[in-house]
C-alpha positions as CSV (number, residue, x, y, z in Angstrom):
1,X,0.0,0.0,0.0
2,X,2.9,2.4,0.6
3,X,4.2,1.9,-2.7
4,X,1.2,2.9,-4.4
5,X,0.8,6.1,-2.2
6,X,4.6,7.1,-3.0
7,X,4.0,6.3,-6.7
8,X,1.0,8.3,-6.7
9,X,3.0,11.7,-4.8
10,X,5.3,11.2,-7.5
11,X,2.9,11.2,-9.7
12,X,0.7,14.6,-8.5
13,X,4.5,15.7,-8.6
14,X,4.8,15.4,-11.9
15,X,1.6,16.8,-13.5
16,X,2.3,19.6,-10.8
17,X,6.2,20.1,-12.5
18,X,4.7,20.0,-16.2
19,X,2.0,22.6,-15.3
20,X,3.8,24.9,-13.7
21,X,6.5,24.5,-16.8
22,X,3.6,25.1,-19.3
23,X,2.0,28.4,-18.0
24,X,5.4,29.7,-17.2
25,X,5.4,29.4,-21.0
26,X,2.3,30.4,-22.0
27,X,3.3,33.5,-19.7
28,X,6.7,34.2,-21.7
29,X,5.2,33.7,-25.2
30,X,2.3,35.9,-24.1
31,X,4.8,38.2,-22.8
32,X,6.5,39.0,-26.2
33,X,3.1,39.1,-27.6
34,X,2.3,42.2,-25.8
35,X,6.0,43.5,-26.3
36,X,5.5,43.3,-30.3
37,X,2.1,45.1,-30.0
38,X,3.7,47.9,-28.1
39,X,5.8,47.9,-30.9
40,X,3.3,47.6,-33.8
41,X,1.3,50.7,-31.9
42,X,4.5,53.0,-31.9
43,X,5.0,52.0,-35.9
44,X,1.6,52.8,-36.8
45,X,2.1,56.2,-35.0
46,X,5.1,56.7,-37.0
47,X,3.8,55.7,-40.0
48,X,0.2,57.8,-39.6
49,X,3.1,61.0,-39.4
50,X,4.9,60.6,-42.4
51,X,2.1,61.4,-44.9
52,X,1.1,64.1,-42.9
53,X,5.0,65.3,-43.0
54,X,5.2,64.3,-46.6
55,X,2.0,66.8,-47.4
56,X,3.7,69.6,-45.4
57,X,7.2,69.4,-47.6
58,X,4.9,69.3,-50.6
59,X,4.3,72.8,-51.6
60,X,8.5,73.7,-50.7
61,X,10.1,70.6,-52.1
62,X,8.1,70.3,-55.2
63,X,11.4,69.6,-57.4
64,X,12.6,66.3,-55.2
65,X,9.2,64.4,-56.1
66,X,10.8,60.9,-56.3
67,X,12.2,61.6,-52.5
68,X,9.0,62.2,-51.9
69,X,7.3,59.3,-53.4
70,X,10.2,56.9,-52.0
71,X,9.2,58.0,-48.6
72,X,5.5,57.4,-49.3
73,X,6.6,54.2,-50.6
74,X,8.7,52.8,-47.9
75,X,5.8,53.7,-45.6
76,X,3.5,51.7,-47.3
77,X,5.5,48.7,-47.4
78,X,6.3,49.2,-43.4
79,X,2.4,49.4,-42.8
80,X,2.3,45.6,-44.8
81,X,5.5,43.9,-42.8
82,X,4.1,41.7,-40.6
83,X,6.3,40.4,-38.0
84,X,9.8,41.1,-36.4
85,X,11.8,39.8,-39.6
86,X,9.9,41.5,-42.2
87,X,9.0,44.6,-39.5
88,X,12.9,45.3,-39.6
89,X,13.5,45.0,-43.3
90,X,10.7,47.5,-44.0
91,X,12.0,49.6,-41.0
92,X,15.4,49.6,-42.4
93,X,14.2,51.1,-45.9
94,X,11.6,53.7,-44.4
95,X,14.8,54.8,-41.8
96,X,16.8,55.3,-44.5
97,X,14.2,56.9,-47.0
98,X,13.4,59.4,-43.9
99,X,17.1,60.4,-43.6
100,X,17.1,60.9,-47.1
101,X,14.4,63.2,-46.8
102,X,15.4,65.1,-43.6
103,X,19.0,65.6,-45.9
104,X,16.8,67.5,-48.3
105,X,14.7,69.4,-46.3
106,X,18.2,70.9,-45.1
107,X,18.3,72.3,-48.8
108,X,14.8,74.6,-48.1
109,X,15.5,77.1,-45.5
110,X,11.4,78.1,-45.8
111,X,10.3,74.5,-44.6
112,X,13.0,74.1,-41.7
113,X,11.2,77.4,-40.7
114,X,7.6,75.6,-41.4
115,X,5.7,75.5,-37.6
116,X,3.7,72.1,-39.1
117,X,6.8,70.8,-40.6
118,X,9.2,71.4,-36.9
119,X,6.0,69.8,-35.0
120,X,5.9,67.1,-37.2
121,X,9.5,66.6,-37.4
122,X,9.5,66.5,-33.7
123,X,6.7,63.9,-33.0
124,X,8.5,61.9,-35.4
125,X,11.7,62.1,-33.1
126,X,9.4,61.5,-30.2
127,X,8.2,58.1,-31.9
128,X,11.6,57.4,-33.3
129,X,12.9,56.9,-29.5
130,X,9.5,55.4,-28.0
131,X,10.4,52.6,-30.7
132,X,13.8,52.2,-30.0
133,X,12.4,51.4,-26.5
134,X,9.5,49.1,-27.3
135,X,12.1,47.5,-29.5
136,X,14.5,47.2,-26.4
137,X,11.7,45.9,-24.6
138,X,10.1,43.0,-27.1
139,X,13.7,41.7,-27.3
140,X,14.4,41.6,-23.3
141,X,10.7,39.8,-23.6
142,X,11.1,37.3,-26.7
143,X,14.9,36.4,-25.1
144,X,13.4,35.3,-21.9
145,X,10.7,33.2,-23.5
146,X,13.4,31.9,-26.1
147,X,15.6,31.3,-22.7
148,X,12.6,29.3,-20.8
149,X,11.6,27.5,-24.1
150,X,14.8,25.8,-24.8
151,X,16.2,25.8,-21.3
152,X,16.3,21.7,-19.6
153,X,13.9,20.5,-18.6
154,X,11.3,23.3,-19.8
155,X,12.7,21.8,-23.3
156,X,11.0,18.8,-22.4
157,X,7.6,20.4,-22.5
158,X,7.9,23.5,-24.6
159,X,7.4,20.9,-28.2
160,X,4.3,23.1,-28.9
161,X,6.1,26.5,-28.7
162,X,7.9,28.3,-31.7
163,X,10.1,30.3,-31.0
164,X,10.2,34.3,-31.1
165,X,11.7,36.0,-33.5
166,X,14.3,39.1,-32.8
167,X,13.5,42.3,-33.7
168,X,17.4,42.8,-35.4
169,X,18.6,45.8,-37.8
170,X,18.6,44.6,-41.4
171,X,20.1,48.0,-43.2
172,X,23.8,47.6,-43.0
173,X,24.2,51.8,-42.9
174,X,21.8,51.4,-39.8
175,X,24.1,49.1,-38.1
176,X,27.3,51.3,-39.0
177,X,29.0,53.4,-36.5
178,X,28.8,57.4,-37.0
179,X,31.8,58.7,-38.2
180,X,32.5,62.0,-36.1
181,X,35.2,64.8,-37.7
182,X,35.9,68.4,-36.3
């Protein structure tokens, strides 16, 4: 009779390990869920500024029309990424389409002087870093559910979970390091 008692503690011990493996799981992957929507909310605020920055520069850039239309462009393409892989490549391109456009708007002393136009460009800033952070923050949150996932013995359980993509830089200039001169 003892032996079945002890084989059945070890047992409720068991179901009560896997369990308590699982929802830690569920929590992690659920975790990085939420991360990435904090991230998809601060894209969509960037990308509802652009056109609204784009119409602005309009009436003072009207000779750099292809800038214009390649930042429109790499917006749209940023609004369709889905996911961390594709989020970054789009990223990449609409970073780098921006800084194109910011270089030109240098070139129009009227626009820099635009109050819509400074606003804008500072909201855009504001967003810029708010994603940087929510960025930060899905990583911290998709490394600790990649850590739990395929740490032993959570790697015994965790068949059913996929593992979270990073959100990584995919535009090489991006990754580069400033180059200061005086």
């Amino acid at each position: 009779m003892l032996g079945v008692w002890i084989a059945l503690g070890v047992l409720v011990l068991l179901v009560v390990w896997f369990v308590g493996i699982y929802n830690g799981l569920v929590r992690a992957r659920n975790e990085t869920k939420n991360a990435w929507s904090q991230i998809d909310v601060q894209l969509k605020r960037r990308h509802d500024l652009i056109p609204n920055l784009v119409e602005t520069a309009k009436g003072y850039m009207q000779h750099e029309r292809q800038t214009l239309e390649a930042v429109i462009q790499a917006r749209n393409m940023a609004v369709q990424a889905r996911g961390p892989k594709q989020a970054g490549v789009a990223e990449g391109a609409l970073g780098s389409a921006l800084t194109g456009f910011f270089g030109l708007a240098e070139n129009y002393p009227d626009l820099k002087a635009n109050q819509n136009f400074l606003a804008l460009q500072e909201e855009l800033t504001a967003t810029e870093n708010k994603v940087g952070f929510a960025r930060q923050a899905y990583n911290d949150a998709a490394t600790r559910y990649n850590n739990q996932r395929e740490t032993f013995p959570n790697s015994l359980v965790a068949g059913g979970f996929e593992q979270a993509e990073m959100f990584e830089i995919q535009d090489a200039a991006e990754r580069a390091v400033p180059k200061v001169e005086f």
